[in-house]
C-alpha positions, 0 to 999 in steps of 0.5 A, spaced: 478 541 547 478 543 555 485 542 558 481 543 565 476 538 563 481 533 561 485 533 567 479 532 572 478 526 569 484 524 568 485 524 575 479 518 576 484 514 572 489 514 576 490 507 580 491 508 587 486 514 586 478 515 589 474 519 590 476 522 596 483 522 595 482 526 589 479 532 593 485 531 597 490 532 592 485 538 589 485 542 596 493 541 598 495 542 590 489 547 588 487 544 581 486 538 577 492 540 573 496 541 579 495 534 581 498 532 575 504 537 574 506 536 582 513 533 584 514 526 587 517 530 594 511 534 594 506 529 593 509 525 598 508 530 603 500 531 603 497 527 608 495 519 606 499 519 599 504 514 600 510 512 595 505 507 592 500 514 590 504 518 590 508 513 583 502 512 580 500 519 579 507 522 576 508 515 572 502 513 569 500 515 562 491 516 561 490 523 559 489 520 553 484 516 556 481 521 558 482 525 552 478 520 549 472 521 554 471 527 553 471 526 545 464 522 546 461 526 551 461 532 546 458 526 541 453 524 546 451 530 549 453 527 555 454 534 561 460 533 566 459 535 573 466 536 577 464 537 584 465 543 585 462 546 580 456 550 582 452 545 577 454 539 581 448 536 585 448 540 592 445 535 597 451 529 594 456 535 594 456 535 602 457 526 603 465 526 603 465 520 598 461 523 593 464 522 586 468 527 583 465 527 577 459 525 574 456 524 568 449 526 566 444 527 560 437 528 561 433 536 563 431 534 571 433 539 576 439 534 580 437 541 585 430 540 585 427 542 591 424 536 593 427 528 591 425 521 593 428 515 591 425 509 590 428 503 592 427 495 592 428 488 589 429 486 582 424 481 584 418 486 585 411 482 588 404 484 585 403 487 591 411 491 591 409 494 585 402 496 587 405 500 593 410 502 588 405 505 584 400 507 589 406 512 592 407 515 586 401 517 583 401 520 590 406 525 590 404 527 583 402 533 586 408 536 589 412 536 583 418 531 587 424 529 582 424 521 583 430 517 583 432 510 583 437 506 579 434 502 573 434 495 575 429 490 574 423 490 579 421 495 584 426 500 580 423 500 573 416 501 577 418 506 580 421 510 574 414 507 570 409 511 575 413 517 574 413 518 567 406 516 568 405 521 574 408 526 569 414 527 574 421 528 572 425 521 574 433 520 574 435 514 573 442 513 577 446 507 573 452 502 575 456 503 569 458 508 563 453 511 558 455 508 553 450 502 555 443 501 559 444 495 563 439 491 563 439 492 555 431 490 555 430 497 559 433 502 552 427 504 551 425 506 558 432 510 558 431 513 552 423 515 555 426 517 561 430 522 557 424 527 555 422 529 562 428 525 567 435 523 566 441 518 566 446 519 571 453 516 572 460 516 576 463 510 571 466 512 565 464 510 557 468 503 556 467 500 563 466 493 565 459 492 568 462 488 575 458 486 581 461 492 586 460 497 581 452 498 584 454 499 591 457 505 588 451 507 584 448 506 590 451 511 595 449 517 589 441 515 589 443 515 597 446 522 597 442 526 592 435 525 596 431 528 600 428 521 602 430 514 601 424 509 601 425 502 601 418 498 598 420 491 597 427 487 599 430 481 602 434 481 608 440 483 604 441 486 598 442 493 593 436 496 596 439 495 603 445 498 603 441 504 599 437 504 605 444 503 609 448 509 606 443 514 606 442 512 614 449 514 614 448 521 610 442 523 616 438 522 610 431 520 612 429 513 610 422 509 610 420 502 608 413 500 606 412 493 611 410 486 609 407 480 611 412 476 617 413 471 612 414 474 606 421 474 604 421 480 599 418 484 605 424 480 611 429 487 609 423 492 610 420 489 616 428 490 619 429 497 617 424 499 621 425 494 628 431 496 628 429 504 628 434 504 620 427 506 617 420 510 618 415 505 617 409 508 611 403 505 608 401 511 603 405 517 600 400 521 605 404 517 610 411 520 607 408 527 605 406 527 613 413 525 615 417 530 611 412 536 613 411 536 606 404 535 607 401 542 603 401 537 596 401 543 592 407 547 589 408 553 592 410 559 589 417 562 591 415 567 597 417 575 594 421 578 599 416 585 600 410 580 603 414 579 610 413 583 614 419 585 621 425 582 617 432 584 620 437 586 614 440 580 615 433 575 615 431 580 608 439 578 605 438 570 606 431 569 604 434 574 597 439 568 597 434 563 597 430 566 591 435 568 586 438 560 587 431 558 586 434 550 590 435 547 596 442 551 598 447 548 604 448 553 610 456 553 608 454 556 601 448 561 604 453 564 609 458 565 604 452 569 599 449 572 604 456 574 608 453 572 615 458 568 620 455 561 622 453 563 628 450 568 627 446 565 620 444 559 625 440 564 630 436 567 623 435 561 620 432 558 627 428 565 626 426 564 619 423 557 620 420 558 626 415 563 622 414 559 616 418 562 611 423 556 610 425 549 611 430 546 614 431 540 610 437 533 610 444 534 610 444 542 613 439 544 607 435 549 607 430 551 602 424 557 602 
């Protein structure tokens, strides 16, 4: 069994313990294991662990528990993605509250180069599902991974029309892979396998309880490019989404309604109060993200530019071998630049059409 793995996840049944409080007992006592074998005193002197923290981590027993987890992700070829590792989503690694680890089964890129998430309510109109499929089969073409979270309504029409689309779509869900909730959508599940995935924070065994969603809902926020919210009421799941990506300088579009449509109340808010980018198409979106070229391109080879500086050839050779959407702090690590002087050259870069800049500080050829 992996040691290493067994404490990582150890650590997410510790009570007293979250997501980001793990990254800090990580970076102070230099590994999971660490955490674990660290004295009381020690703990103690690591800011914002308390005696209450502190007690918990040196007096529980769960390694069983987390030694039982690992038995079935093997049984259910379920992939680990501990946040620092190189296979952890890039876009959610720079959100400070995303999960330590993740659990995912399915073959989408979680670092494809373009990622849209759809949102809405579980009540989804004639008219929501429409716009919802009407948006999709519009970005057939630019190859864009889908994400949402499984739910009845505008969820599930947004996976459905990507699957018919032949787009990969990844469903974020607010519970262990153990279940799929709600039951009726198994087969969409096992459907979303062959060309998408199933993604969860929660391990097996956990109870489906109310909070549990907002919490899937800053992953489906974190890994996106663009969050677009089709049909909701005034408050809601799709809502705090579009809420939690505003926070993340993710960009976030609502499709409008009628005034005195209640499924349309919470989109016609996003956009009054400037949270959302009113759009009525995918052209619209495509147009807002300047992805407007629909077709995918292929990767730009190096010797085809022409007058690039050591240290431009140097960035764009970093962005061709990931092959994904990278953050300025990993491009300046591999291409031994400082910020400052990686800031001038990208502005360069982008400024002559050779990359983009994306959400979040990415950047992608």
């Amino acid at each position: 069994m992996d040691k290493d793995l067994l404490y990582k996840i150890g650590l997410t049944f510790i009570d007293h313990v979250g997501h980001v409080t793990s990254k800090v007992l990580i970076s102070y006592c230099g590994s999971a294991e660490a955490v674990f074998k660290e004295k009381k005193q020690n703990l103690l002197k690591i800011p914002d662990i308390g005696e209450v923290t502190a007690e918990a981590i040196v007096k529980q027993d769960i390694l069983h528990l987390a030694e039982k987890e690992i038995k079935f992700i093997e049984k259910n070829n379920i992939t680990p993605l501990f946040y620092l590792d190189k296979n952890y989503p890039l876009r959610l690694k720079q959100c400070v509250d995303c999960p330590v680890i993740l659990y995912y089964k399915g073959n989408a890129n979680l670092d494809a180069e373009r990622i849209v998430a759809i949102v809405g309510t579980r009540n989804a109109t004639d008219y929501g599902k429409k716009m919802c499929n009407e948006l999709v089969e519009g970005l057939k073409d630019t190859g864009v991974l889908i994400i949402s979270g499984l739910a009845f309504g505008i969820d599930a029409a947004s996976h459905k029309a990507a699957l018919k689309a032949g787009l990969p779509t990844v469903a974020v869900v607010g519970h262990g892979l153990d279940k799929i909730y709600p039951a009726t959508h198994d087969g969409l599940a096992k459907k979303m396998l062959e060309n998408g995935g199933l993604l969860s924070d929660f391990t097996s065994e956990t109870n489906l309880a109310p909070e549990n969603f907002p919490k899937r809902n800053r992953i489906i926020a974190g890994m996106s490019d663009a969050v677009v919210v089709v049909e909701s009421k005034a408050a809601g799941g799709a809502i705090i989404t579009a809420d939690i990506a505003f926070s993340y300088s993710r960009e976030v579009f609502a499709i409008p309604g009628r005034g005195d449509d209640v499924f349309s109340q919470g989109c016609n808010k996003l956009i009054r109060q400037n949270k959302a980018a009113l759009i009525q198409s995918a052209e619209d979106l495509l147009d807002s993200l300047g992805w407007k070229e629909t077709k995918k391109k292929t990767r730009p080879q190096v010797q085809l530019f022409q007058d690039l500086k050591p240290q431009e050839e140097a960035i764009v050779k970093v962005l061709q071998t990931q092959g994904a959407p990278m953050h300025i702090d990993d491009i300046a690590l591999q291409a031994n630049l400082s910020p400052g002087n990686l800031s001038t050259h990208l502005l360069t870069l982008e400024f002559a059409g050779i990359l983009r800049s994306l959400p979040g500080k990415m950047y992608s050829l």
